[in-house]
C-alpha positions in Angstrom: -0.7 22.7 -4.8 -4.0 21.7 -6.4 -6.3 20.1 -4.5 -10.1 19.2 -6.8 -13.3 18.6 -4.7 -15.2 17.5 -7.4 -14.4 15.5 -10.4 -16.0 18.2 -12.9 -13.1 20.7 -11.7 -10.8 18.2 -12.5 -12.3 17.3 -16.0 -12.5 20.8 -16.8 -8.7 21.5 -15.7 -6.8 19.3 -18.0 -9.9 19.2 -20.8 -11.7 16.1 -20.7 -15.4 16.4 -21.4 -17.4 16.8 -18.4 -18.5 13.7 -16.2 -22.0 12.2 -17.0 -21.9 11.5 -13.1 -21.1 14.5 -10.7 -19.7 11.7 -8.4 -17.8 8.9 -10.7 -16.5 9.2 -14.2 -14.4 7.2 -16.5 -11.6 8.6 -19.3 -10.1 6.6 -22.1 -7.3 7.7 -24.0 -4.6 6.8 -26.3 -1.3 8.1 -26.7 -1.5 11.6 -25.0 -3.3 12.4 -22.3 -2.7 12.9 -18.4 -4.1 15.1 -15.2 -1.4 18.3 -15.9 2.1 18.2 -14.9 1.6 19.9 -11.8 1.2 18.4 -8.4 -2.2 18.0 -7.3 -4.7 16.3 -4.6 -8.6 15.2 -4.4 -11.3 14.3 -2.5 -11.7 10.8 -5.2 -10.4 7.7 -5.7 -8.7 6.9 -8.6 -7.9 3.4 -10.7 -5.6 4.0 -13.6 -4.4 1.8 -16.6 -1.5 2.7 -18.7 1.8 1.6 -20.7 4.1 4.6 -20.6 5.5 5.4 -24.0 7.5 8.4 -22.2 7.3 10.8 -19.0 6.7 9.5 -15.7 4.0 9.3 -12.9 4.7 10.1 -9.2 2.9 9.8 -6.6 3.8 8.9 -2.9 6.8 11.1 -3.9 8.1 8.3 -5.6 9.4 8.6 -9.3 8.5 5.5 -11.5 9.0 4.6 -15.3 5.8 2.4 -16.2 7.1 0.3 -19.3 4.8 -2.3 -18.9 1.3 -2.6 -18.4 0.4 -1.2 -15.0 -2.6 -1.0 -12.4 -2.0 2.2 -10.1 -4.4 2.9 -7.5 -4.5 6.3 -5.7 -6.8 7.4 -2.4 -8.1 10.5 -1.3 -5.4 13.5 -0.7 -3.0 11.3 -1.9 0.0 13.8 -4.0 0.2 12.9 -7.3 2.0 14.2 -10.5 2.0 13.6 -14.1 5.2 14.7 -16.6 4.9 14.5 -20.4 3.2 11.4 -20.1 2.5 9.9 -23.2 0.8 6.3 -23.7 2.4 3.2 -25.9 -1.6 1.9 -25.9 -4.4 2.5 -25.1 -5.3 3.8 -20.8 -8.3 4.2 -19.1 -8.7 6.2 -15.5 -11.6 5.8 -13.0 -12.7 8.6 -10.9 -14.8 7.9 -7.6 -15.8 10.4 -5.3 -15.4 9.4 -1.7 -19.7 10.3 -1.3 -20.2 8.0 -4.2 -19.4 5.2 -1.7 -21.8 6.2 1.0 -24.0 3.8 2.1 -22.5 1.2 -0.1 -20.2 -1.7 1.5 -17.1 -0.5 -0.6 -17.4 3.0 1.8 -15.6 0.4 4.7 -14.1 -2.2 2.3 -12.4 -0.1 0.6 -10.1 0.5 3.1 -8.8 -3.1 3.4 -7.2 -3.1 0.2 -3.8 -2.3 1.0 -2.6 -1.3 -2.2 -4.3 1.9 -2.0 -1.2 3.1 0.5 1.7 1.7 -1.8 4.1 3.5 -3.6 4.1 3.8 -7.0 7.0 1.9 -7.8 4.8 -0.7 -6.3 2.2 -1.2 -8.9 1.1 -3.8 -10.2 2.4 -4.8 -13.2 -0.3 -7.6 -15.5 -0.1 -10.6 -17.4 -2.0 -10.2 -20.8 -4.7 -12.4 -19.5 -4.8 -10.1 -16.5 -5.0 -7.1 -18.6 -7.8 -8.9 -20.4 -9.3 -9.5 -17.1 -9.1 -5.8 -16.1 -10.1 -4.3 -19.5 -13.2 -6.5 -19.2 -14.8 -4.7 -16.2 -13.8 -1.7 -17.4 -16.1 -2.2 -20.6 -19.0 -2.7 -18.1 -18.6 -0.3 -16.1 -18.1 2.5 -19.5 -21.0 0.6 -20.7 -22.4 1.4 -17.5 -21.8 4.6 -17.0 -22.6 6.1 -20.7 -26.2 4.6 -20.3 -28.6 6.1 -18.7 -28.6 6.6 -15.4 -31.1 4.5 -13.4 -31.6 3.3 -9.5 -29.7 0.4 -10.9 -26.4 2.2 -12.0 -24.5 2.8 -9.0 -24.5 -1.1 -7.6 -23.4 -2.2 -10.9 -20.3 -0.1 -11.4 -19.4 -0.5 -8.0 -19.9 -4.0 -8.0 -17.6 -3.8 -11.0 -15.3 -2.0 -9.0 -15.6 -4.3 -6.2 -14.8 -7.0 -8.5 -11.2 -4.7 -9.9 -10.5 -4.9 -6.1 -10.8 -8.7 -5.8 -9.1 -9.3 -9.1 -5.9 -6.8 -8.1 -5.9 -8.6 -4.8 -5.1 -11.8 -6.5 -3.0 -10.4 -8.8 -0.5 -8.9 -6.1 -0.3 -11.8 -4.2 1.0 -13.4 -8.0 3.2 -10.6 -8.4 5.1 -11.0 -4.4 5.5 -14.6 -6.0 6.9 -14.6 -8.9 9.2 -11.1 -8.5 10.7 -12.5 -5.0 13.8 -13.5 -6.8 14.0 -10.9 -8.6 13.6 -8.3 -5.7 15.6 -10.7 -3.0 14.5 -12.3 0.0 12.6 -9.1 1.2 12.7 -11.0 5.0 16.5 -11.0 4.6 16.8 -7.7 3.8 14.0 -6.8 6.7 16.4 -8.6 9.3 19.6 -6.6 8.5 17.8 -3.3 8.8 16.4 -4.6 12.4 20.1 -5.8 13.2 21.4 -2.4 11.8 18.8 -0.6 14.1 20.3 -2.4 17.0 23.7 -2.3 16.4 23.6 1.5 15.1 22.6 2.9 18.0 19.9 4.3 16.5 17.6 2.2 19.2 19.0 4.3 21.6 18.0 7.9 19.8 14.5 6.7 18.1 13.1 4.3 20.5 11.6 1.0 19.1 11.4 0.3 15.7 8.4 1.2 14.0 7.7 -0.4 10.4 7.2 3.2 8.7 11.3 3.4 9.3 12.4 -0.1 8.7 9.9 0.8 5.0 11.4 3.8 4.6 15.2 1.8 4.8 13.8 -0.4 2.5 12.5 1.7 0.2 9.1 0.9 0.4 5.4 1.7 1.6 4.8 0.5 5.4 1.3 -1.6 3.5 3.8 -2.8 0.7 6.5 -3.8 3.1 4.1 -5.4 5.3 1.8 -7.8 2.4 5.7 -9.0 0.8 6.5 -10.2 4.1 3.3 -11.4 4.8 3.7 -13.3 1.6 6.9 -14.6 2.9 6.9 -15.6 6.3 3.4 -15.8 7.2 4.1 -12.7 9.5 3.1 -8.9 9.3 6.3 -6.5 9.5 4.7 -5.4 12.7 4.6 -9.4 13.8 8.1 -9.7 12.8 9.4 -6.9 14.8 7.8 -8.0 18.1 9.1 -11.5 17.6 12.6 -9.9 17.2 12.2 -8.0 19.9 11.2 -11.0 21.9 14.1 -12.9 20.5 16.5 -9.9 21.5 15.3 -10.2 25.1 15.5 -13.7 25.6 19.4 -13.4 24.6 19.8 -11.1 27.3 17.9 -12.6 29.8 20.4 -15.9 29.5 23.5 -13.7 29.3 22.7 -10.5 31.0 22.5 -10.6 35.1 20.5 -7.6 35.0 17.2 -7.2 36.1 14.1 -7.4 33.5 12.8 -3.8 33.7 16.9 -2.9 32.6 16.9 -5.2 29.6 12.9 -3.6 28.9 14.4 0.1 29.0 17.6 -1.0 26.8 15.6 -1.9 24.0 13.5 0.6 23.8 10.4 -0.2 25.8 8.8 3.2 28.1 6.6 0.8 29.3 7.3 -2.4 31.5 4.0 -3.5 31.4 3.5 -3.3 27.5 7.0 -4.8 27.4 5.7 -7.5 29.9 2.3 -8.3 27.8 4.0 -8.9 24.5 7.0 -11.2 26.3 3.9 -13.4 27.4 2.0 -13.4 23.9 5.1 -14.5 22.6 6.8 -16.9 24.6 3.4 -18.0 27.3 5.7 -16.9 30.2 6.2 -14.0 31.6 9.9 -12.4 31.6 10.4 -13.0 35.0 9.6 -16.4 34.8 11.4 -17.1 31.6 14.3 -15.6 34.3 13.5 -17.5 37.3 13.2 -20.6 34.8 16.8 -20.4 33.9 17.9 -19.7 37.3 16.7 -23.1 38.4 
């Protein structure tokens, strides 16, 4: 596989003139263009606009048919792939090298945008006023980059990118809105792979449930999974879990005569303490008490 430390290897591979920055560069196209139809990784960032006439993008080993306009956002070593893409419109793709960020807020903050770890049948898909929105930094930040390059340059395309960030924040929490009926009640769906996981026995052969498998049963990223239900419930799929789990062991301390630390090892829990600690962050009691509680 292809991996590109530096974005001029990159520019050079699949023919777009060289980068006026050795650390950040910018590519518009129309119609054709793409990074090679060959898997590949990089030591950048990348931010990508398009509206996919034909081929497809994967990434996150996820295969996706972009018909509308789309926002994609890719991280450092992250696989992607491009086949016979061709655009409908116009596409732009920002390049950022990890050491263009040092030093710079967005080195930390960047890693607090969660979209960076979805799939890429999870990106996000604009309104025309959003693509206007988008296009608009995008302008600055070419304008940017094609002048000169002065002490100045660097804080104002970053702060351009910063602002991308912010916008695609907003724009995601519009999307988990408006495409919850059209996706289902993602909670629902959440609850019957934790039931499942119960009932399957698979508690028995994996341990507890993590949120990279209930994700993975969902057919989503663990980040994606996590901000729809977020969006939903108020709760992290990691939140949700422990509350289940909680939940799960209340029903059998009412119904089970069996000591707590046997109810802790049946679902999954190595540790009585840790299984002890989260009880109590839950519920303000500990098991046993909850136990004695009901005795009496």
């Amino acid at each position: 596989m292809e991996h590109f430390k530096n974005l001029a290897d990159i520019h050079r591979f699949n023919g777009i003139p060289m980068p006026e920055n050795p650390l950040f560069s910018v590519y518009r196209c129309t119609q054709t263009c793409g990074l090679g139809d060959r898997e590949f990784t990089s030591d950048f960032y990348m931010i990508g606009f398009k509206k996919l006439k034909a081929g497809v993008i994967l990434y996150g080993r996820t295969k996706y048919d972009h018909n509308n306009g789309s926002l994609i956002f890719i991280k450092p070593r992250q696989v992607i792939e491009f086949k016979s893409v061709e655009y409908d419109e116009d596409a732009f793709l920002i390049f950022i090298h990890e050491d263009f960020l040092n030093g710079h807020f967005l080195h930390s903050a960047i890693s607090k945008y969660a979209f960076f770890d979805y799939e890429t049948n999870e990106a996000l898909h604009l309104s025309p006023a959003e693509e206007q929105t988008i296009w608009d930094l995008y302008y600055k930040i070419e304008t940017e980059y094609r002048n000169n390059t002065d002490e100045y340059s660097r804080d104002i395309m970053l702060t351009h990118i910063d602002s991308i960030l912010k916008y695609s924040q907003r724009f995601y929490k519009r999307q988990f809105i408006n495409r919850m009926e059209l996706s289902g009640k993602t909670v629902s769906k959440f609850h019957e792979a934790l039931d499942a996981y119960f009932k399957d026995g698979v508690l028995a052969a994996k341990g507890l449930p993590t949120v990279n498998a209930l994700a993975a049963q969902l057919n989503l990223s663990p980040r994606y999974l996590s901000d729809l239900l977020k969006q939903e419930t108020g709760k992290t799929a990691i939140e949700l879990i422990h509350i289940y789990l909680v939940n799960e062991a209340k029903n059998r301390l009412k119904t089970d005569d069996q000591r707590v630390s046997d109810i802790a090892y049946e679902l999954g829990f190595e540790n009585l303490p840790y299984f002890s600690r989260l009880f109590k962050k839950e519920t303000g009691i500990s098991p046993n008490q909850f136990k004695k509680g009901l005795m009496n």
